[in-house]
LOGU-765615 format. One record per residue (C-alpha): residue number from 0; residue in three letters; x, z, y. Coordinates in Angstrom, 3 decimals. Each point is the difference from the previous one (the first is absolute). Last residue first. Example, Ala and Ser with C-alpha at 12.3 -4.5 7.8 and 13.67 -1.06 7.14 Angstrom:
% LOGU-765615
<node><nr>1</nr><rest>SER</rest><X>13.670</X><Z>7.140</Z><Y>-1.060</Y></node>
<node><nr>0</nr><rest>ALA</rest><X>-1.370</X><Z>0.660</Z><Y>-3.440</Y></node>
END
This chain:
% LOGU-765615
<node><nr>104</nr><rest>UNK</rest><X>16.268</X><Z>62.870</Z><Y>-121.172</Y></node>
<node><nr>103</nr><rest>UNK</rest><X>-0.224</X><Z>3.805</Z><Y>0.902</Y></node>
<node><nr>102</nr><rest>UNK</rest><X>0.768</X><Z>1.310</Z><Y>-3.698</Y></node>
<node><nr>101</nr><rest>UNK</rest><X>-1.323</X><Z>2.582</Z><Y>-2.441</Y></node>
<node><nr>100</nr><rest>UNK</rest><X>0.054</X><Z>-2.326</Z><Y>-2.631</Y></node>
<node><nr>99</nr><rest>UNK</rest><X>-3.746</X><Z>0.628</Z><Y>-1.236</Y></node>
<node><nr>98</nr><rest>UNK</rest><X>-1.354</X><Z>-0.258</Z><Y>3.677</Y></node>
<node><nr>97</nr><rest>UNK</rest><X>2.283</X><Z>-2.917</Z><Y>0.338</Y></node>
<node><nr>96</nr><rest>UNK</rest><X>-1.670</X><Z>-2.197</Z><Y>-2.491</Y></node>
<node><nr>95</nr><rest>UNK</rest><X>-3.533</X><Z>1.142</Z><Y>1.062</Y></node>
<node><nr>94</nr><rest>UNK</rest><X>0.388</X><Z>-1.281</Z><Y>3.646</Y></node>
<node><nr>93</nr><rest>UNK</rest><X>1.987</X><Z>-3.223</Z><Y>-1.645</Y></node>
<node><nr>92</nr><rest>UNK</rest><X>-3.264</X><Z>-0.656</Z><Y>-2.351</Y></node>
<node><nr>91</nr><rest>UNK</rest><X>-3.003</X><Z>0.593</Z><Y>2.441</Y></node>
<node><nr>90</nr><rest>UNK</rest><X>2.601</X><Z>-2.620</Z><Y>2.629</Y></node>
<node><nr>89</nr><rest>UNK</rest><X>-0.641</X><Z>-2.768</Z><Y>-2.944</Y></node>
<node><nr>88</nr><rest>UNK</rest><X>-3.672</X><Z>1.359</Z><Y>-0.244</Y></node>
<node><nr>87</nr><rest>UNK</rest><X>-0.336</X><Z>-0.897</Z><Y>3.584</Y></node>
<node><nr>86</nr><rest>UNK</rest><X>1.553</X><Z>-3.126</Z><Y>0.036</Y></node>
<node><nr>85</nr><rest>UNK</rest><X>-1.293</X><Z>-1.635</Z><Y>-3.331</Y></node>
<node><nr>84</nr><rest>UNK</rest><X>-3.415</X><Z>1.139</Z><Y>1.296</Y></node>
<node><nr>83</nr><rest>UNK</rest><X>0.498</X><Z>-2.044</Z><Y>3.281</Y></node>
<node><nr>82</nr><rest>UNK</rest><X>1.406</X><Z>-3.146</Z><Y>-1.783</Y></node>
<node><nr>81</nr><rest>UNK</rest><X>-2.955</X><Z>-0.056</Z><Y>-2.438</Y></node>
<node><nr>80</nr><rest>UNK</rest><X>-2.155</X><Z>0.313</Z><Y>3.638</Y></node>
<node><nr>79</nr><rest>UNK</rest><X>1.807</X><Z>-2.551</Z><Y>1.507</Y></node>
<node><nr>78</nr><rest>UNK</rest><X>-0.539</X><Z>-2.528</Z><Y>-2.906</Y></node>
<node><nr>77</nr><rest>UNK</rest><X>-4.073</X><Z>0.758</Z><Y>-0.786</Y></node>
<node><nr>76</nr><rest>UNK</rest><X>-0.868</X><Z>-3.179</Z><Y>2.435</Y></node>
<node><nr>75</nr><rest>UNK</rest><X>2.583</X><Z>-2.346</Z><Y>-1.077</Y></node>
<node><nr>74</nr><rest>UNK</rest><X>-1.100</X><Z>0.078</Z><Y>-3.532</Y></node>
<node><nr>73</nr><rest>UNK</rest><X>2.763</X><Z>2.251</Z><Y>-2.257</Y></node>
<node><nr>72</nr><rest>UNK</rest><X>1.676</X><Z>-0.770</Z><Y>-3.270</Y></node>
<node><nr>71</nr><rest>UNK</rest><X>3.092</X><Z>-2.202</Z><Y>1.718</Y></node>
<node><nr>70</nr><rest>UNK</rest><X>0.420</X><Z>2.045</Z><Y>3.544</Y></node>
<node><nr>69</nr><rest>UNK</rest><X>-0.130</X><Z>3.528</Z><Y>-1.666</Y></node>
<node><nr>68</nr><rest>UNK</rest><X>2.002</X><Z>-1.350</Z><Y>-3.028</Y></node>
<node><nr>67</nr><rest>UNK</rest><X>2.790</X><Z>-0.106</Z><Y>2.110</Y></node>
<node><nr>66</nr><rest>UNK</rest><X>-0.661</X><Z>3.002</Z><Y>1.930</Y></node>
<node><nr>65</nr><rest>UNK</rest><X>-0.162</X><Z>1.654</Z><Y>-2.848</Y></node>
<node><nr>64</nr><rest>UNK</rest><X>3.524</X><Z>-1.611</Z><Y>-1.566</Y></node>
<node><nr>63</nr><rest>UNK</rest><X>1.650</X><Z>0.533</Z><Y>3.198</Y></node>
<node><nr>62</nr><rest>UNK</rest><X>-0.993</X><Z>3.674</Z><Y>-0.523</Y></node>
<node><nr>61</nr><rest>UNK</rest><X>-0.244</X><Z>2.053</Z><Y>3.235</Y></node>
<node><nr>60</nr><rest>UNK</rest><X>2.884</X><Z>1.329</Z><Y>1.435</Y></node>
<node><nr>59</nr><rest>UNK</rest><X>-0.998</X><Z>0.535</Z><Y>3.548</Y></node>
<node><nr>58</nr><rest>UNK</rest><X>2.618</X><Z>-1.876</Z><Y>1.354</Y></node>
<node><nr>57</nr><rest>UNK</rest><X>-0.832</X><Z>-2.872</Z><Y>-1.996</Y></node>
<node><nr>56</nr><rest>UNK</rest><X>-4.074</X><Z>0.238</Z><Y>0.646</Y></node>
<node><nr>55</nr><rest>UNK</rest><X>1.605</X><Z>-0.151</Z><Y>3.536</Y></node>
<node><nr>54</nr><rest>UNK</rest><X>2.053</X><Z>-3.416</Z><Y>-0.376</Y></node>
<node><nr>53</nr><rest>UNK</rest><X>-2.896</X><Z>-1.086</Z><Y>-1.451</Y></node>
<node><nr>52</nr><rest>UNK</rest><X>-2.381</X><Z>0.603</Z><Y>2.631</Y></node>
<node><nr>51</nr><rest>UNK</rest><X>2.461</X><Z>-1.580</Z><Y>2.386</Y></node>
<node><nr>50</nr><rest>UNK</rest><X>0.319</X><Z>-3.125</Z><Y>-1.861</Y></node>
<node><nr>49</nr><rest>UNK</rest><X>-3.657</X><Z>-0.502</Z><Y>0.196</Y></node>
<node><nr>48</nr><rest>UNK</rest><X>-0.258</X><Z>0.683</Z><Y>3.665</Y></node>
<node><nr>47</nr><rest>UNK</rest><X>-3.044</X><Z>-1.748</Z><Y>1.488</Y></node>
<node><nr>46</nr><rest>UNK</rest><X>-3.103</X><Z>-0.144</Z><Y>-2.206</Y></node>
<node><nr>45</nr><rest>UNK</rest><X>1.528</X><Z>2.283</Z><Y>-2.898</Y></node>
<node><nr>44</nr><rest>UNK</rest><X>1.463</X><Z>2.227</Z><Y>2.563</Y></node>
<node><nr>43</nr><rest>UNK</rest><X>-3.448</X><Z>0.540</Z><Y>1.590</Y></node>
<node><nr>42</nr><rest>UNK</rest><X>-2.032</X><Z>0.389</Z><Y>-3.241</Y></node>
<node><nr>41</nr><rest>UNK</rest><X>2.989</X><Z>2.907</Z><Y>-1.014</Y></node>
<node><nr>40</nr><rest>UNK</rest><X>-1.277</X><Z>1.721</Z><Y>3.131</Y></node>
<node><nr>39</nr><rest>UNK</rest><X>-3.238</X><Z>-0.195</Z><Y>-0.536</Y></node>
<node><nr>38</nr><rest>UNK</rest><X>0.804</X><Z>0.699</Z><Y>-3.706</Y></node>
<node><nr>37</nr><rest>UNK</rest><X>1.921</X><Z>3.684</Z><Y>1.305</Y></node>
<node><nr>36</nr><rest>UNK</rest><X>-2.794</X><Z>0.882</Z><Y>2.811</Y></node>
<node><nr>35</nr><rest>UNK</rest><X>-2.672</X><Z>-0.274</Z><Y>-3.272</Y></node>
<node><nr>34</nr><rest>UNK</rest><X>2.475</X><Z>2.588</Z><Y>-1.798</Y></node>
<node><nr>33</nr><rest>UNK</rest><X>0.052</X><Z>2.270</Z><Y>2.904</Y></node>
<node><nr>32</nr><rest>UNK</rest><X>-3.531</X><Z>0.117</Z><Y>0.475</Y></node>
<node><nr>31</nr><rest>UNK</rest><X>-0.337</X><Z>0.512</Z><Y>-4.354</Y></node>
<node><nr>30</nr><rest>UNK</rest><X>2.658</X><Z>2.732</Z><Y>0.028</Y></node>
<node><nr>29</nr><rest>UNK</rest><X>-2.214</X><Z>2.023</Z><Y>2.786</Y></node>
<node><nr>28</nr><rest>UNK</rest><X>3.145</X><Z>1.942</Z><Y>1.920</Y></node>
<node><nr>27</nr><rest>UNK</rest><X>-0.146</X><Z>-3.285</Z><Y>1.904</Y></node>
<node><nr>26</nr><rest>UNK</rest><X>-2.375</X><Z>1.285</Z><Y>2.394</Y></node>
<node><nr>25</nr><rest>UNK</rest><X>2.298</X><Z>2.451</Z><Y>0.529</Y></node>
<node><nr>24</nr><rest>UNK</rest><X>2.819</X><Z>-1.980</Z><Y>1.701</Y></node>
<node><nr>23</nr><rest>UNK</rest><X>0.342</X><Z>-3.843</Z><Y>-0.538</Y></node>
<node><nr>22</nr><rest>UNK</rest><X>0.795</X><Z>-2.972</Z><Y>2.371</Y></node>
<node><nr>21</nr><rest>UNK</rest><X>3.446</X><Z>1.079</Z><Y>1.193</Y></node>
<node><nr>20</nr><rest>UNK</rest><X>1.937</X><Z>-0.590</Z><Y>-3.140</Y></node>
<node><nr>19</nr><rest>UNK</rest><X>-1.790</X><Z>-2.766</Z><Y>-1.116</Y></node>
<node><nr>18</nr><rest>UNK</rest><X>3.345</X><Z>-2.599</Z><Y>0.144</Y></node>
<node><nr>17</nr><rest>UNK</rest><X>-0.457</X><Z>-0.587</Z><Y>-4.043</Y></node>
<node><nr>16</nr><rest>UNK</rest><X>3.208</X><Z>1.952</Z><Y>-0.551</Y></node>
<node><nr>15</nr><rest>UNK</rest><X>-0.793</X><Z>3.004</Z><Y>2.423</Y></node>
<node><nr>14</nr><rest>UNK</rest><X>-3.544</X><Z>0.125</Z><Y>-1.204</Y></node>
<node><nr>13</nr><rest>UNK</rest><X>1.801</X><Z>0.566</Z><Y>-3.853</Y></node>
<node><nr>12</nr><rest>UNK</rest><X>1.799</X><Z>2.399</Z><Y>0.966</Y></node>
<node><nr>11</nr><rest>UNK</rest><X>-2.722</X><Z>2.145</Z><Y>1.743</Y></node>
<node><nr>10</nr><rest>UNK</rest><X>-2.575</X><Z>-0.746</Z><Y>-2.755</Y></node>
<node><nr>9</nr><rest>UNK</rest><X>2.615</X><Z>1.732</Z><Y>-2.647</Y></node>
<node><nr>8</nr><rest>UNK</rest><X>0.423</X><Z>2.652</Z><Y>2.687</Y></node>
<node><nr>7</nr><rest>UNK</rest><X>-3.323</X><Z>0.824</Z><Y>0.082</Y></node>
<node><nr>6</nr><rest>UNK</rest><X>-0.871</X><Z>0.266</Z><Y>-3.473</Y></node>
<node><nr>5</nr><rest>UNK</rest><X>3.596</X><Z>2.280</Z><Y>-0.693</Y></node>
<node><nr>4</nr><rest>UNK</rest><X>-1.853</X><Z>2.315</Z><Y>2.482</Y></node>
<node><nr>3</nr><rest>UNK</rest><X>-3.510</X><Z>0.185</Z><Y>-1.107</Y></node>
<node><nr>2</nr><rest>UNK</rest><X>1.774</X><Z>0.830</Z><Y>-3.376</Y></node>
<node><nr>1</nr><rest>UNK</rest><X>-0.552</X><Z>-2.159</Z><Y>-3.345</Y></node>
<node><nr>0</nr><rest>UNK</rest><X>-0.740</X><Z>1.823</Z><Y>-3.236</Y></node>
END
């Protein structure tokens, strides 16, 4: 089961990547507030900073094959928010990864 704490700092890393750092606080302890912040932002980097939003789905580590298949199975409309969950549950993965090895990162 997933801690308040590990929670938190998977939305923290992932706000400093996306530039959100600044915008959240508690009201984004409500996963669904913080994951509709996330696609607004993805929206905006899809509109005007493609190559950016790659570059930081890179950094993040998600799939090049998901995001791949992301932008060819998807309608425009329902791509930020397949982006979005492929963020979060790619961060869900590394917080539980280092739980079980014991390490910091």
């Amino acid at each position: 089961m997933e801690t308040h704490g590990s929670d938190r700092e998977r939305k923290r890393v992932i706000a400093e990547r996306f530039g959100m750092a600044e915008e959240g606080g508690e009201r984004w302890d409500d996963v669904s507030e913080f994951r509709r912040a996330l696609i607004e932002r993805i929206v905006y980097l899809l509109e005007c900073d493609a190559e950016r939003l790659m570059a930081i789905l890179y950094r993040v580590d998600v799939s090049e094959d998901a995001v791949t298949g992301v932008f060819r199975e998807r309608v425009p409309e329902n791509i930020a928010p397949a982006l979005a969950d492929l963020i979060i549950e790619r961060q869900m993965r590394k917080v539980r990864t280092r739980r079980k090895d014991g390490s910091d990162g």
